[in-house]
C-alpha positions as CSV (number, residue, x, y, z in Angstrom):
1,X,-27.4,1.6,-0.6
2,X,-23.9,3.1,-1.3
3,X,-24.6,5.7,1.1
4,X,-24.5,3.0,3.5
5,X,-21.6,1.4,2.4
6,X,-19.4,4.0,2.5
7,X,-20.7,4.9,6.0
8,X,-19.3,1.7,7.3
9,X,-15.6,2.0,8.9
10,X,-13.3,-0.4,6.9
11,X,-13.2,-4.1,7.7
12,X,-9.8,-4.9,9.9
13,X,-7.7,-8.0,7.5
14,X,-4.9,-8.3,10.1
15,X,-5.0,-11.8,12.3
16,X,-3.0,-10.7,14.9
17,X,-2.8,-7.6,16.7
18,X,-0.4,-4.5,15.8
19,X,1.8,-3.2,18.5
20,X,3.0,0.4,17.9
21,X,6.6,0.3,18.9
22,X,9.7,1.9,17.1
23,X,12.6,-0.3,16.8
24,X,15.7,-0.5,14.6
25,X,16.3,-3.0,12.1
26,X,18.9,-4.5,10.2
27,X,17.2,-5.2,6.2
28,X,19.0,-7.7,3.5
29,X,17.3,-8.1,0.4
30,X,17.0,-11.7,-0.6
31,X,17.3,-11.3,-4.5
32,X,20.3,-8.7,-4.6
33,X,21.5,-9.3,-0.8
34,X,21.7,-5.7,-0.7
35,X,22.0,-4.7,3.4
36,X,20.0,-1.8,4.5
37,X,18.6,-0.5,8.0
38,X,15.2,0.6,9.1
39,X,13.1,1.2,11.9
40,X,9.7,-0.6,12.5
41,X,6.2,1.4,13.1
42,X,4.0,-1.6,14.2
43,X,4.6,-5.0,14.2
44,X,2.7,-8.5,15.5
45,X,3.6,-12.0,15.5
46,X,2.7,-12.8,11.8
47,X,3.7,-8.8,10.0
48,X,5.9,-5.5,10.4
49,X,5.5,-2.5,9.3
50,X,8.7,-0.6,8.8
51,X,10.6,2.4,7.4
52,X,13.5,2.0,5.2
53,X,15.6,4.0,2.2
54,X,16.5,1.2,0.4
55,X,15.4,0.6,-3.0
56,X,12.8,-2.4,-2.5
57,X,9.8,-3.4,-4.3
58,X,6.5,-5.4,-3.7
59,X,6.6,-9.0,-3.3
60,X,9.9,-9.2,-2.9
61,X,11.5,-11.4,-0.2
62,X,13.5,-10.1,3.0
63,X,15.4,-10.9,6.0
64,X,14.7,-8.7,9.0
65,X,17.0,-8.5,12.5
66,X,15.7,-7.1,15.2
67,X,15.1,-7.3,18.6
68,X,11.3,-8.0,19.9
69,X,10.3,-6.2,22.8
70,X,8.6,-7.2,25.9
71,X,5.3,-6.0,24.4
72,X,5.4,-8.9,21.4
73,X,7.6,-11.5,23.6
74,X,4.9,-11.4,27.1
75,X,8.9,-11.5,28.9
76,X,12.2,-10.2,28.1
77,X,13.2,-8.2,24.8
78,X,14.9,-11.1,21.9
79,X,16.5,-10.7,18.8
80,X,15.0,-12.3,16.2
81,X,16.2,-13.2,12.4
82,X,12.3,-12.9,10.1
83,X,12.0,-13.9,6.8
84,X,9.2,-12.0,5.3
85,X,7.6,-11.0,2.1
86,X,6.9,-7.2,1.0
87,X,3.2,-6.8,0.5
88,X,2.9,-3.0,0.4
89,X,4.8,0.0,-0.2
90,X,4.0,3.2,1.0
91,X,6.4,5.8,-1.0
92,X,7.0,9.0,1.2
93,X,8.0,12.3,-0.5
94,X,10.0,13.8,1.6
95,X,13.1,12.4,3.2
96,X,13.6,9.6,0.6
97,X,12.0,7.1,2.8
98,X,9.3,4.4,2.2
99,X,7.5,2.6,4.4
100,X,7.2,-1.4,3.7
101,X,4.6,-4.0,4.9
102,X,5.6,-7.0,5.0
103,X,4.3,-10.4,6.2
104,X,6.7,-12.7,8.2
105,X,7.0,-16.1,7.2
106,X,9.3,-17.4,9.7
107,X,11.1,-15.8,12.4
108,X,14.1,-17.7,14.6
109,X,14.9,-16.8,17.8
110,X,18.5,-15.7,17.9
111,X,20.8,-16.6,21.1
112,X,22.0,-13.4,22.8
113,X,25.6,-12.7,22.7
114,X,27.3,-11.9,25.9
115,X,29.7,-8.5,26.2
């Protein structure tokens, strides 16, 4: 019976589906406020996955800036303001980075700013 168990791929837990794209983000920390920058792996409609230096810890709350692309959108690229909530950290050894999982709670569109 265990054999069989462990034979078996692992259940998926994500609702929505991942899209593999590499963005940069802009990070603030909602307890400290500390401002940091990223850049995203994957991300979906309801989570991010993203890579990051700063100092942040599971279950903690953020704000994320970044600008969706046409993949996640179905149109034209959008900045967005997410609030989300760290739900895994993936420390890395080398390069001092770590990547965060985090599950977005609510995400604004922002209005684009002309040049």
């Amino acid at each position: 019976m265990l054999r069989l168990l462990m034979g078996r791929p692992p259940t998926e837990r994500r609702r929505r589906k991942r899209v593999p794209v590499q963005v940069p983000v802009s990070i603030r920390t909602g307890s400290a406020g500390e401002e940091a920058s990223g850049y995203t792996r994957d991300l979906s409609e309801g989570g991010i996955f993203l890579y990051t230096t700063s100092q942040v810890a599971e279950g903690s709350e953020l704000e994320i800036v970044l600008v969706l692309p046409s993949e996640i959108t179905q149109g034209e690229k959008r900045w967005v303001c997410c609030q989300a909530s760290i739900v895994r950290i993936e420390e890395e050894p080398e390069g001092g980075r770590r990547g965060v999982a985090a599950d977005i709670q609510r995400m604004e569109f922002m209005p684009e700013i002309p040049r």
